[in-house]
C-alpha positions as CSV (number, residue, x, y, z in Angstrom):
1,X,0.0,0.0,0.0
2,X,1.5,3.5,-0.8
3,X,2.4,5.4,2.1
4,X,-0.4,8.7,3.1
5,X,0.9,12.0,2.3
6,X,2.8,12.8,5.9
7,X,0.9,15.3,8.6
8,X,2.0,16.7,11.7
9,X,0.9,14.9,14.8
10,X,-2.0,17.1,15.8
11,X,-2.7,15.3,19.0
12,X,-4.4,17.5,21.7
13,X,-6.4,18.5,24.5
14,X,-10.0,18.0,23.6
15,X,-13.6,17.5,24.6
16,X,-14.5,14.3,23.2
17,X,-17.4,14.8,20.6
18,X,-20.3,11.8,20.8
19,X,-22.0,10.9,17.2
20,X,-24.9,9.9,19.2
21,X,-26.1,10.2,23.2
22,X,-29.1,8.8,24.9
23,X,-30.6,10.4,28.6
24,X,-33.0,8.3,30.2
25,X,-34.2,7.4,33.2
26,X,-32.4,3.7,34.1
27,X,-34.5,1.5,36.0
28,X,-32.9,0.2,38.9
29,X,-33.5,-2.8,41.1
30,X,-36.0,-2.7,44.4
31,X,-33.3,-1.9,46.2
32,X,-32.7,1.3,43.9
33,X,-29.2,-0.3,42.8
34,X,-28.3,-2.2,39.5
35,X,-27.7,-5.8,40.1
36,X,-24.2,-7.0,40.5
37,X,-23.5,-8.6,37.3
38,X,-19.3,-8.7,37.9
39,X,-19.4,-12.5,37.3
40,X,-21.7,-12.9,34.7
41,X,-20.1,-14.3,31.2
42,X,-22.7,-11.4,29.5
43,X,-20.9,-8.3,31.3
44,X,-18.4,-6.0,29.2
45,X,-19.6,-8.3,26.0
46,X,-20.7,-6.2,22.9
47,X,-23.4,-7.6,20.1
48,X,-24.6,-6.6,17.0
49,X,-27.8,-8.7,16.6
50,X,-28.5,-10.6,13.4
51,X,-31.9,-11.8,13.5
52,X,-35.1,-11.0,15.9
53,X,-38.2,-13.1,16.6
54,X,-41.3,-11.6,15.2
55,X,-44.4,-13.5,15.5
56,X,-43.7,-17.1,14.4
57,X,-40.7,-16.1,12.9
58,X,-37.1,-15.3,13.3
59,X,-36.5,-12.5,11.0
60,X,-32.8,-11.0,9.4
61,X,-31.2,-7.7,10.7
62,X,-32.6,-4.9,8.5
63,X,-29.3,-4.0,6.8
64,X,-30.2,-0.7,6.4
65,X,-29.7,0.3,10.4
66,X,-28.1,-1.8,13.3
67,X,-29.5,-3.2,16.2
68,X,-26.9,-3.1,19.5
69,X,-26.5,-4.6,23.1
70,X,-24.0,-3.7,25.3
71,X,-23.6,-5.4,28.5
72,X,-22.0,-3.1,31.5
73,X,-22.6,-2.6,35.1
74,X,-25.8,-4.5,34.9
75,X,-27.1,-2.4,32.2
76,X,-28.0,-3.6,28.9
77,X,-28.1,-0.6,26.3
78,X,-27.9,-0.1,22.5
79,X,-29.9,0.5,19.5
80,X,-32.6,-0.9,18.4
81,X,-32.1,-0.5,15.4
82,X,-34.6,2.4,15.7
83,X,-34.2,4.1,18.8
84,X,-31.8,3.8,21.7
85,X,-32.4,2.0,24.9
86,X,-31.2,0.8,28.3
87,X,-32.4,-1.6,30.5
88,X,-31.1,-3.5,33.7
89,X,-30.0,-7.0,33.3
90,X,-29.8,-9.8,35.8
91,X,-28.2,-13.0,35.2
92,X,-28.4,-16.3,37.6
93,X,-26.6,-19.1,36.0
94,X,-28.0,-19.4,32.3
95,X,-30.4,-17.6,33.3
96,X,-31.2,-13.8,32.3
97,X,-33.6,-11.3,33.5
98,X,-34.5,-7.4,31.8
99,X,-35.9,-4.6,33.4
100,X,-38.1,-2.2,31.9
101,X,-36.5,-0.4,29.1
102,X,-36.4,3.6,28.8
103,X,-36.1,4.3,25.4
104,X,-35.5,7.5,23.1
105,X,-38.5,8.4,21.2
106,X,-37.4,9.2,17.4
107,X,-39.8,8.6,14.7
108,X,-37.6,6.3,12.1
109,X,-38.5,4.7,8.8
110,X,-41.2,1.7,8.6
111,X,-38.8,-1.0,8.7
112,X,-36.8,-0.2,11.4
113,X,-39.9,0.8,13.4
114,X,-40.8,-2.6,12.7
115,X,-37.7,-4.2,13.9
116,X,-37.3,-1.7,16.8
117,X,-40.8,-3.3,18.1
118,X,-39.6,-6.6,17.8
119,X,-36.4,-6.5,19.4
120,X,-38.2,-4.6,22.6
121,X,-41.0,-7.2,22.9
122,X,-38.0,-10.2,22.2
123,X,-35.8,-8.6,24.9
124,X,-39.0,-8.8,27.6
125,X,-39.6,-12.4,26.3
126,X,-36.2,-13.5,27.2
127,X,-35.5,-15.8,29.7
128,X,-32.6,-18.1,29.5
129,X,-29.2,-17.2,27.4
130,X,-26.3,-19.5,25.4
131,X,-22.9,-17.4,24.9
132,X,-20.5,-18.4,22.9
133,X,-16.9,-16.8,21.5
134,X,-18.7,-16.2,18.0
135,X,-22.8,-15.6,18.9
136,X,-25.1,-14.8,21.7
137,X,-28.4,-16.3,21.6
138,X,-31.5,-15.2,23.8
139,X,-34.3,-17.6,24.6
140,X,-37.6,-17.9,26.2
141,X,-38.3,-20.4,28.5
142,X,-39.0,-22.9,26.3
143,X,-35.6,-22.4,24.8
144,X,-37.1,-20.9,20.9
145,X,-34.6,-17.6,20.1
146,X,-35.9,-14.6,20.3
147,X,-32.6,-12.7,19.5
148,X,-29.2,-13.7,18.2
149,X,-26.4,-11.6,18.3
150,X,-22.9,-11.7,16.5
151,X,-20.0,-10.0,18.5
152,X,-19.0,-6.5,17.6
153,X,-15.6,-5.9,15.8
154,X,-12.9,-3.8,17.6
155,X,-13.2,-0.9,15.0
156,X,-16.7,0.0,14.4
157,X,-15.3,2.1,11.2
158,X,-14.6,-0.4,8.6
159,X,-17.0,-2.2,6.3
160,X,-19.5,0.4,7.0
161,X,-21.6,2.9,4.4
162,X,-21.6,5.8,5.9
163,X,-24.0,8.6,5.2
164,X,-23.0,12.2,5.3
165,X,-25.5,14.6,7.6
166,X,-23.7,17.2,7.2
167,X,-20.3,18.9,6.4
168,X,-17.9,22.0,7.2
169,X,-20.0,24.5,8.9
170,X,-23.4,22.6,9.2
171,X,-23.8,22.1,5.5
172,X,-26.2,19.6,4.7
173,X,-26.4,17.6,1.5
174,X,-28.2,19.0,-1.5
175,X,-31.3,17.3,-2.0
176,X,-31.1,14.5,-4.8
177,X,-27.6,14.2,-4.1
178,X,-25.2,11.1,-2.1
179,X,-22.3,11.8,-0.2
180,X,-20.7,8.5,0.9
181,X,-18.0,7.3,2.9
182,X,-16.6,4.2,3.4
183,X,-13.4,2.2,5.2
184,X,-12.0,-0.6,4.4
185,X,-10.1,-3.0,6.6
186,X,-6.8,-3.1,4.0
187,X,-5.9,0.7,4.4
188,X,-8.3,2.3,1.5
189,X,-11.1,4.8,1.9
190,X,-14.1,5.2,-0.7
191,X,-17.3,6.5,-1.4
192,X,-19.3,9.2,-3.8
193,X,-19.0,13.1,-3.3
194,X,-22.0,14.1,-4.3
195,X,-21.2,13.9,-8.5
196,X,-17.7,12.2,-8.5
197,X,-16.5,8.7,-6.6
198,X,-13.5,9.1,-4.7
199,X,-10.8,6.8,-3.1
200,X,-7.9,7.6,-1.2
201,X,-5.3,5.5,1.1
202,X,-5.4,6.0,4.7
203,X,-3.9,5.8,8.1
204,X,-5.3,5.8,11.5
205,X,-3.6,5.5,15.3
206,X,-6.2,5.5,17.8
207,X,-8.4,8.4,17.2
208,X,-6.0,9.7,15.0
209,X,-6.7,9.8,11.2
210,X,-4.3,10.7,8.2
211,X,-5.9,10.3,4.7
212,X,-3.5,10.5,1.8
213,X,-4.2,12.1,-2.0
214,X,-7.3,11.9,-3.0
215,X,-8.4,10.3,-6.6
216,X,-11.8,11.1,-7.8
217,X,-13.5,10.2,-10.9
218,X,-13.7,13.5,-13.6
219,X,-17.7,13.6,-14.7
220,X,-19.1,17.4,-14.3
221,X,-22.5,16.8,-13.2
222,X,-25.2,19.8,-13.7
223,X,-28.1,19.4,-11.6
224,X,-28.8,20.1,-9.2
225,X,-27.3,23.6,-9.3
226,X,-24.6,23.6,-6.9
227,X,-23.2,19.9,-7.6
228,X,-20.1,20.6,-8.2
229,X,-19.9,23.5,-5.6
230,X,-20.9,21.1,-2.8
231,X,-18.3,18.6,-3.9
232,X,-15.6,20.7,-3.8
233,X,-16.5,21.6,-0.4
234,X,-16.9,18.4,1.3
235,X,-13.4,17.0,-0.4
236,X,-11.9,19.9,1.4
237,X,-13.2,19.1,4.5
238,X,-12.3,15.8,4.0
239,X,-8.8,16.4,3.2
240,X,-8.8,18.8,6.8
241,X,-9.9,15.5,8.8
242,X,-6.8,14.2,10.8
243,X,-9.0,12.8,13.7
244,X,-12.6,10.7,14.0
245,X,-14.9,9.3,16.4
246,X,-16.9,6.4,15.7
247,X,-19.1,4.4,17.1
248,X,-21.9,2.2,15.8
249,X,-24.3,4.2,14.8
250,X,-22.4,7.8,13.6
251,X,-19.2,8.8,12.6
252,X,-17.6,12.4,13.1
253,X,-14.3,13.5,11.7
254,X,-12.4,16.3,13.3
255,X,-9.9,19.0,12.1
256,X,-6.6,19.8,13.6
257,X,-8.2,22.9,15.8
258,X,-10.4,20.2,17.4
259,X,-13.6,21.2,15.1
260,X,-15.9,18.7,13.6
261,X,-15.5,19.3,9.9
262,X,-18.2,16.5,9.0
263,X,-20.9,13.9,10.4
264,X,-22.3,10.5,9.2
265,X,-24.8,8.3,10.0
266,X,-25.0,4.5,9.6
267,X,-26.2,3.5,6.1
268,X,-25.4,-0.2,6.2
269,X,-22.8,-2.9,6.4
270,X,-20.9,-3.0,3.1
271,X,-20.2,-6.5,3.0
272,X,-20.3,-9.2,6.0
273,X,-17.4,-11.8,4.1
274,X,-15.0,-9.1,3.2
275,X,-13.4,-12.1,1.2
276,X,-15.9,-12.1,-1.3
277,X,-16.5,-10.0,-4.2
278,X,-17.8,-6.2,-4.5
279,X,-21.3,-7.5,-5.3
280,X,-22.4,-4.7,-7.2
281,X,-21.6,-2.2,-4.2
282,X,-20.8,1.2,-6.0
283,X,-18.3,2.3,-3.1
284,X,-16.5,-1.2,-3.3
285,X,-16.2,-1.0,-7.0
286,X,-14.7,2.1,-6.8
287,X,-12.2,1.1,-4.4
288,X,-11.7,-1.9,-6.7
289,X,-11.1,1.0,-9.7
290,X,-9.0,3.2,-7.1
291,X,-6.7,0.0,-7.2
292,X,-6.2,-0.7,-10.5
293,X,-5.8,3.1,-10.8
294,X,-2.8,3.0,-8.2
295,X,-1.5,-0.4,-10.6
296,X,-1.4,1.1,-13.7
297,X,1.3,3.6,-14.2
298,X,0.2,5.2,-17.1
299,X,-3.1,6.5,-16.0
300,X,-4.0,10.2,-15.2
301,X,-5.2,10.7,-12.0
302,X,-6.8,13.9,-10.5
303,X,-6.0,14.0,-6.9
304,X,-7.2,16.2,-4.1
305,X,-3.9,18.1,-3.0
306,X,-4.1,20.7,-0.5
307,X,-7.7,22.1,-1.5
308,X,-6.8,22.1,-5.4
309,X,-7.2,19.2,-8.0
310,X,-4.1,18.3,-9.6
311,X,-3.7,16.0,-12.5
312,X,-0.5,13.9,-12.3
313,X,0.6,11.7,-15.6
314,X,2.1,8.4,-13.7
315,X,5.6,7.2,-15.1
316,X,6.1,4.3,-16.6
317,X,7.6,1.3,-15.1
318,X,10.0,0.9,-18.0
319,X,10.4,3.8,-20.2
320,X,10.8,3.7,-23.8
């Protein structure tokens, strides 16, 4: 992998940002404390749940959002995929209890309302849990599954579509327009800018981020008005990122003065087998195209370079 275009180490003093917070009221035990849960095989444990009873049924994880539990201090919190919630757990051998939940009250898409529903009335049916290094499965008492759970990865970044909210000063996408972002796991960034696809190599240590050049495609889109405006702008922000904060459901990147220079939401997974092919996925293709791009020495490429595009002949391997 090429080497990113070297920054300064901009670590500082900061507030931490959070992409998304939750106040509720946590339900406590009768004794107005949370259970002690320091020996259950549940606590510190993080899932991202794959399927959810629904009726009759066990139904797959809308892709489109992401459903959470966290287990800590005898709370169990997360999304449901719709809303966030918390909820005390107690746990007594194989054997698992939930408190009430207090939940946020956003109004969210038909679908995830849906699953949101059903993975509230599945937690309350639960009675009885099987862990394992690779899945968590909760059960009623006659042992069906109400939810399964697969653990979360380390970095919540990679493999996932993330949708731009906004950009530099609070600018939010023009209607009828993506802006895309996405990480992979092997060092390369992609996603689409509004008009153009983009790809860059990049870097990170900790909460620290360093993106190198970045390659975008050369269409000049028209409509709507401003295309082209707003994808000039957001590159720029991009290119001022050298910090991030992620966690499952949003994504903020964060200039050198400690400013947020743009937010995402989760759009999706990308891919779960990231040894399989791109599928059709118009942010893995591209990163498949930024590849070739970076493998073929005599192609032009226009990279982002210090807020200005700048098109750079590659030499050849073996000149004539």
């Amino acid at each position: 992998m090429r080497t990113p275009a070297t920054r300064t180490n901009h670590r500082r003093s900061r507030t931490p940002f959070v992409a998304l917070s939750i106040v509720v009221v946590v339900a406590t035990t009768a004794c107005g404390q949370s259970e002690d849960t320091t020996g259950s095989p549940l606590e510190g444990s993080r899932w991202e749940m794959t399927s959810v009873r629904d009726g009759d049924a066990l139904i797959a994880a809308n892709p489109t959002t992401i459903a959470t539990a966290v287990f800590s201090n005898g709370q169990a919190s997360g999304s449901t995929g719709c809303n966030l919630y918390q909820a005390p757990y107690s746990v007594n051998s194989d054997s698992i209890t939930f408190g009430d939940p207090a939940q946020t009250g956003s109004a969210c898409a038909p679908g995830h309302t849906v699953q949101g529903n059903a993975f509230i009335r599945a937690m309350q049916a639960t009675e009885r849990f099987v862990i394992s290094a690779d899945s968590l499965e909760l059960t009623d008492a006659a042992g069906a599954a109400q939810i399964m759970f697969r653990p979360v990865s380390e970095s919540p970044l990679t493999w996932v579509a993330w949708q731009l909210v906004w950009y530099g000063g609070g600018t939010s996408p023009l209607e009828g327009t993506q802006i895309s972002l996405a990480f992979r796991d092997d060092g390369l960034l992609t996603g689409i800018a509004g008009c153009n696809s983009y790809s860059a190599d990049y870097q990170i240590d900790g909460d620290q981020l360093v993106i190198g050049a970045i390659a975008r495609t050369e269409m000049a889109c028209m409509h709507p008005e401003g295309v082209m405006i707003q994808e000039t702008g957001y590159l720029s922000a991009l290119d001022r990122a050298v910090a991030f904060t992620a966690t499952l459901t949003g994504l903020e990147l964060i200039d050198a003065d400690g400013t947020r220079v743009a937010e995402y939401r989760f759009g999706g997974r990308i891919r779960d087998d990231v040894s399989g092919a791109t599928d059709g996925d118009p942010d893995l293709e591209e990163a498949e195209n930024h590849r070739n791009r970076r493998a073929d020495r005599n192609v032009m490429t226009r990279t982002w370079t210090s807020g200005r595009l700048a098109t750079t002949p590659r030499p050849h391997d073996n000149p004539k």
